[in-house]
C-alpha distance (Angstrom), angle and dihedral (degrees) to the residues before:
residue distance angle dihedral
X1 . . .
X2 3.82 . .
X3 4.42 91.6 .
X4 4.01 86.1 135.7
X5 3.66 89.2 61.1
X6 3.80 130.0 99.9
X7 4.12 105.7 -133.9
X8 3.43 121.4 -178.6
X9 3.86 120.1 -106.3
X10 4.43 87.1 -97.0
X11 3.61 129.1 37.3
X12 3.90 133.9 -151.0
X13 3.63 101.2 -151.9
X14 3.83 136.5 -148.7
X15 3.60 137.1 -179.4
X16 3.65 131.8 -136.8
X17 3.91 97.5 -83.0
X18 3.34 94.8 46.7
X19 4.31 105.9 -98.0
X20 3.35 121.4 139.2
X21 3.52 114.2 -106.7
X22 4.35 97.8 -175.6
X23 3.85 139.2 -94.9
X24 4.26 105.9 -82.5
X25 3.76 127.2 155.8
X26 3.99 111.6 -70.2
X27 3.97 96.3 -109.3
X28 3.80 89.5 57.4
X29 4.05 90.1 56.8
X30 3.44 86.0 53.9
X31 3.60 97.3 49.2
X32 3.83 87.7 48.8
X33 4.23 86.8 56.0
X34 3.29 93.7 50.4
X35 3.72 100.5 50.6
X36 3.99 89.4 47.2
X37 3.72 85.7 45.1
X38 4.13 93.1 -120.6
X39 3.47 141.7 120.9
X40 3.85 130.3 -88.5
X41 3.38 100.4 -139.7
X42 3.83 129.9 -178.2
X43 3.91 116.9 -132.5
X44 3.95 103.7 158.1
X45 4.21 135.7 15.8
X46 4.05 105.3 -151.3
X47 3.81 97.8 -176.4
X48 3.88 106.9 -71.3
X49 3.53 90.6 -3.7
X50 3.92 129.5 95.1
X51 4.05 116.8 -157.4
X52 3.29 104.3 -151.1
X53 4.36 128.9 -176.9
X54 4.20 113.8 -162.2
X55 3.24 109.3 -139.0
X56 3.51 155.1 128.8
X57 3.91 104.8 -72.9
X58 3.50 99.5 -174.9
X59 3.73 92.8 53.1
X60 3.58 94.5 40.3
X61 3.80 93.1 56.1
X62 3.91 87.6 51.2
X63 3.73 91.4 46.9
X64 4.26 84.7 51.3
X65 4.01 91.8 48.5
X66 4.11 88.9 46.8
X67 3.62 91.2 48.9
X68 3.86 94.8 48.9
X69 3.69 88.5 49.9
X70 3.70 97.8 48.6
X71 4.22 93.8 46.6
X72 3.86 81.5 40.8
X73 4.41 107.4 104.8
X74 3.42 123.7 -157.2
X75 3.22 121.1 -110.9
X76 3.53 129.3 -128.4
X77 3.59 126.2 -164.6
X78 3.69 130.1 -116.8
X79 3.87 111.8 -104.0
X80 4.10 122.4 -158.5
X81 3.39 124.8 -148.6
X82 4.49 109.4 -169.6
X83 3.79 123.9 -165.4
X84 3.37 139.5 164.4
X85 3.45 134.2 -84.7
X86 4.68 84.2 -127.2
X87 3.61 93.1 28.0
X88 4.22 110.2 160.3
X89 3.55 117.6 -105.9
X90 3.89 91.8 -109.2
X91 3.40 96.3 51.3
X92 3.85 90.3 53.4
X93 4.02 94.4 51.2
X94 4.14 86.2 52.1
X95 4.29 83.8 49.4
X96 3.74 84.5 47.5
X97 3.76 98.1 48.8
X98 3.86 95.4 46.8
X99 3.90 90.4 42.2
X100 4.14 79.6 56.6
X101 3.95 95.2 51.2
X102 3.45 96.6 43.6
X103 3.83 88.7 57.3
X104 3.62 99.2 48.7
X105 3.92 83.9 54.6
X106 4.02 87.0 62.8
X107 3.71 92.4 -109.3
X108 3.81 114.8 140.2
X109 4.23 105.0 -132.1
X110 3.83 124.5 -143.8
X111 3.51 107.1 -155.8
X112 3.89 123.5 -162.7
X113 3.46 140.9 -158.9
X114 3.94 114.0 -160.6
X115 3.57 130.0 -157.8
X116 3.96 124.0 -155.5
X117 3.81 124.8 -169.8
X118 4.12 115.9 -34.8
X119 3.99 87.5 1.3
X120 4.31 81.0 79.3
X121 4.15 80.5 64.4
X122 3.41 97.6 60.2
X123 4.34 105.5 42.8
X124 3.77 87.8 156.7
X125 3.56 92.6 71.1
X126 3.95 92.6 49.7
X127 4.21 91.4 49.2
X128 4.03 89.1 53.3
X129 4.27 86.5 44.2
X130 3.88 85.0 56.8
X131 3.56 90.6 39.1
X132 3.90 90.1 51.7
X133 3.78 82.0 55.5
X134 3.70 110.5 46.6
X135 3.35 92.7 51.3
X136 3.69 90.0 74.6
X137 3.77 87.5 60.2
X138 4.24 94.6 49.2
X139 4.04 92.0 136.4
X140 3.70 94.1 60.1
X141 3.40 132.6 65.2
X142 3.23 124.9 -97.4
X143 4.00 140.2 178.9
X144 3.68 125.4 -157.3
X145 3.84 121.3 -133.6
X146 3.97 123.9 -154.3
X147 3.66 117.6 -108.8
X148 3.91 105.7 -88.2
X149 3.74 112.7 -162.0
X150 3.75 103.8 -46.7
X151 3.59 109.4 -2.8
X152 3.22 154.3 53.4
X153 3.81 125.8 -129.3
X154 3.63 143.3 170.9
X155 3.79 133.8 -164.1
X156 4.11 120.4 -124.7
X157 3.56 120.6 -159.3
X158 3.94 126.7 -149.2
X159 3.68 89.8 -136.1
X160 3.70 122.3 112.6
X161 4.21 105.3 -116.0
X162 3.89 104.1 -96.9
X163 4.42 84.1 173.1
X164 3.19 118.3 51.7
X165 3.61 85.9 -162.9
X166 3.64 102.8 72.9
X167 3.41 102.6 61.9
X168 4.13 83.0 51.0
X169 3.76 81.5 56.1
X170 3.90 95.8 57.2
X171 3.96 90.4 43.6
X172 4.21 91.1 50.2
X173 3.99 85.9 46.3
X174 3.88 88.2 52.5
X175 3.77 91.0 41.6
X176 3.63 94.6 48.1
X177 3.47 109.8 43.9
């Protein structure tokens, strides 16, 4: 029982599922816990008014907590792939194919193109090297990054394409800049 709590002088009163019961003084609500063996407990202030739901507390809480747990995703955490701006074909297929397992695994993949020494000159060469690359991964979604200092990077995501649009984004961004 919610004794410990400071209720207005009227209360608004719900029960558990939600219907409104009526507006009566704040020791008749409790009264009306007790005898269903509930809780009075305070959702809302409106002024002089308390709104008040009886109900199970305890259970509610746990009903709160399993809720939160069930809308609750897991997380998965961003995994980087790095290559080279003159990588060897070989090496890029092995990229390619661990790029591809980590997003059937649900993991989200930034994948980076990095320039060294007179490759910064020539950035054009590293957008058409990611291009060259993200077009493997055309049915997913993907999100293309600026260039940040050196390289060049764009995001992947695990999610089947539901817009075919996107990944037309990505390519025009490549094209374009």
């Amino acid at each position: 029982m919610s004794d410990n709590f400071r209720f207005a002088a009227k209360a608004l009163v719900f029960d558990s599922e939600g219907n409104r019961i009526g507006e009566m003084p704040i020791s008749q609500a409790k009264h009306l816990a007790q005898e269903q063996q509930l809780d009075l407990i305070e959702v809302d202030r409106q002024g002089d008014t308390s709104v008040c739901r009886i109900m199970d507390h305890g259970k509610w809480k746990y009903e709160q907590k399993k809720k939160i747990k069930k809308n609750a995703t897991h997380h998965y955490p961003m995994k980087e792939v790095k290559m080279g701006l003159r990588i060897d074909d070989h090496d890029r297929d092995i990229k390619i194919r661990r790029i591809s397992k980590f997003l059937e695994k649900g993991h989200d993949v930034r994948v980076v193109i990095e320039m060294r020494g007179r490759e910064k000159g020539n950035p054009q060469a590293a957008q058409l090297k990611l291009g060259s690359i993200l077009s493997n991964f055309e049915q997913y979604r993907a999100d293309l990054q600026k260039r940040t200092g050196s390289n060049f990077s764009a995001i992947v995501h695990p999610q089947k394409e539901k817009d075919s649009n996107a990944s037309d984004k990505v390519k025009e961004a490549i094209a374009n800049t």
